[in-house]
Backbone bond lengths (Angstrom), bond angles and torsions (degrees), N, CA, C in turn:
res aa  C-N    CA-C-N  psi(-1)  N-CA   C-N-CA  omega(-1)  CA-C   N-CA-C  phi
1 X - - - 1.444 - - 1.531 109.36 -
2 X 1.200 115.20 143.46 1.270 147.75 -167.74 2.191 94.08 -79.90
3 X 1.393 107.38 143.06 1.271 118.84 177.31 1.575 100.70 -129.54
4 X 1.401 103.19 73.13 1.481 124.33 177.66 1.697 100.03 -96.92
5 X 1.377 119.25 -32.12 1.520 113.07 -169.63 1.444 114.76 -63.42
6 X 1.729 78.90 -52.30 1.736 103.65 -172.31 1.501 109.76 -48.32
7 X 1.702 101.17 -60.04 1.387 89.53 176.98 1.456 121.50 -50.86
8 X 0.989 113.62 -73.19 1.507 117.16 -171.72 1.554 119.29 -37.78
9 X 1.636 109.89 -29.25 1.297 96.73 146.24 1.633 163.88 -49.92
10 X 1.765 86.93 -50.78 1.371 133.46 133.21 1.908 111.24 -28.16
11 X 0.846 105.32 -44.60 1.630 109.11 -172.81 1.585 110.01 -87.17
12 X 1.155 108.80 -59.23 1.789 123.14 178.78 1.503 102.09 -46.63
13 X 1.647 122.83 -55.12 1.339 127.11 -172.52 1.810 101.95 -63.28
14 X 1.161 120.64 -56.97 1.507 128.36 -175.13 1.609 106.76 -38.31
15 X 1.818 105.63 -66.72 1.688 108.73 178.19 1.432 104.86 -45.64
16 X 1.318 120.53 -65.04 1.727 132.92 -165.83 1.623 99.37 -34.56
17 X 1.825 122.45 -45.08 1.325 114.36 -160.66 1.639 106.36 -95.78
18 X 1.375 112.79 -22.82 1.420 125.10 163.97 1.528 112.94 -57.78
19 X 1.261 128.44 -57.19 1.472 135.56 -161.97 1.627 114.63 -95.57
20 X 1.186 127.95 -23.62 1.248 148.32 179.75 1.470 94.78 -51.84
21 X 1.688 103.98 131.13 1.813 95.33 157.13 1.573 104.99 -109.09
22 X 0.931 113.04 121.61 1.330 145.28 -162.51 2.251 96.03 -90.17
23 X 1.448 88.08 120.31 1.661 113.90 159.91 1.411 121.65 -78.26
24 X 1.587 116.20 75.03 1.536 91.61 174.82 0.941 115.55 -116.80
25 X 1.843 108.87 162.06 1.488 106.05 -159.57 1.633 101.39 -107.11
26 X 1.483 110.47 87.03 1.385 111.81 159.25 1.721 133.08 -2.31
27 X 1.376 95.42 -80.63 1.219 105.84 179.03 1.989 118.61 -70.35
28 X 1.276 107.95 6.82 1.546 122.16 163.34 1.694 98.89 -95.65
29 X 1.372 122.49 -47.14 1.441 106.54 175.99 1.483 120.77 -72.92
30 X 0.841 106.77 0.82 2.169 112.93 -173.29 1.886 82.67 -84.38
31 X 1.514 95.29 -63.79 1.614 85.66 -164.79 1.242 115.60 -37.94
32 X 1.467 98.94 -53.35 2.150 100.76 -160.15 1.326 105.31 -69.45
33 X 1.416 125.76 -34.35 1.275 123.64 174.57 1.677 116.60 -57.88
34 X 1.429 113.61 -45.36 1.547 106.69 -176.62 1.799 103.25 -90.65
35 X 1.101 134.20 -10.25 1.230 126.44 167.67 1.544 127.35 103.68
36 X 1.539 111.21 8.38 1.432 154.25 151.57 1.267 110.15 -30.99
37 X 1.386 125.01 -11.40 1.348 112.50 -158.08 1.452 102.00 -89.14
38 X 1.547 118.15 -28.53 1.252 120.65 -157.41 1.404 114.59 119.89
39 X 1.648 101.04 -14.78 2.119 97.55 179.84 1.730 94.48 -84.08
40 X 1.047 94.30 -157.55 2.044 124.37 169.81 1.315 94.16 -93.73
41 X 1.528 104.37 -68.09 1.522 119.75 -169.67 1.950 106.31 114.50
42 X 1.048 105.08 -3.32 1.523 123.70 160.64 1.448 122.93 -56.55
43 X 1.410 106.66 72.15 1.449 105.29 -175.99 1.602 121.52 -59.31
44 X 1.740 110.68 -55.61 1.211 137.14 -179.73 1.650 102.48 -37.81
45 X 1.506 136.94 -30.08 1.312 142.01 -150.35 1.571 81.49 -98.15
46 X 0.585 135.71 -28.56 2.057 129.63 -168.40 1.655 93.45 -105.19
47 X 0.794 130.63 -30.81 2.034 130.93 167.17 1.244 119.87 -87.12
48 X 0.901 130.87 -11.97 1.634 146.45 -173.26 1.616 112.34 -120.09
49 X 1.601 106.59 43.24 2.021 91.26 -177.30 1.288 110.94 -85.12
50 X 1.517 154.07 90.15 1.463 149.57 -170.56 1.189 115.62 -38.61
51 X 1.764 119.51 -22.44 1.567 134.72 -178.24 1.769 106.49 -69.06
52 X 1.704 110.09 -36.23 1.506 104.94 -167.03 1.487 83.36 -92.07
53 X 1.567 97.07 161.54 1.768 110.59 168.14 1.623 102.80 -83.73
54 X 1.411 79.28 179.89 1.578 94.66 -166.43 1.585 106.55 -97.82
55 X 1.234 110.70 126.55 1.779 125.06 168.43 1.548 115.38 -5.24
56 X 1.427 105.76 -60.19 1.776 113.81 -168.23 1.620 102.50 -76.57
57 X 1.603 143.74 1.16 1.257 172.57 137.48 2.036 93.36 107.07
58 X 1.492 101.09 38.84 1.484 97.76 166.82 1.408 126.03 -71.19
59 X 1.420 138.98 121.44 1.537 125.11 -177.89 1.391 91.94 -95.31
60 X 1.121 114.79 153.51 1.651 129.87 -168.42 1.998 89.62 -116.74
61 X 1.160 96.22 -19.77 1.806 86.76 -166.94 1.756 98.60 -85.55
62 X 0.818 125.72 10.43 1.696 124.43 174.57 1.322 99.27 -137.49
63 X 1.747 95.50 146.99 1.219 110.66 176.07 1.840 117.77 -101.97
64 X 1.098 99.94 -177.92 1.776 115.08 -173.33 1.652 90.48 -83.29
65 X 1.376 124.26 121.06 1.945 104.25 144.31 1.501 114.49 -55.66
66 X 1.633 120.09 162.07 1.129 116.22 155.02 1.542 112.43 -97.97
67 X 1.454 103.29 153.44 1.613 96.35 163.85 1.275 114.63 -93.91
68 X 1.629 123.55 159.57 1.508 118.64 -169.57 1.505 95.29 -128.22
């Protein structure tokens, strides 16, 4: 099968972000950029908790036996 949709999806979204005149609010990017908002700006600290397990349900705190 042919990926005629995709593209053309692919295409419609591309023009839309190319041609679009875009509203931005300056003074909303100063904040988030300098850190004004009230966060840290520490993303990695909210994705990285060592307390939750990990997605693929690997525990890192136990090990493998070997067989002999």
């Amino acid at each position: 099968m042919g990926r005629g949709r995709a593209k053309a999806k692919q295409t419609k979204v591309a023009r839309e972000l190319k041609y679009r005149t875009h509203d931005t609010d300056l003074e909303a990017l100063q904040r988030e950029l300098s850190g004004r908002d009230g966060t840290n700006g520490d993303v990695r600290a909210e994705q990285d908790d060592p307390d939750e397990p990990d997605e693929d349900g690997a525990d890192e705190g136990h090990r493998i036996a070997r067989r002999r």
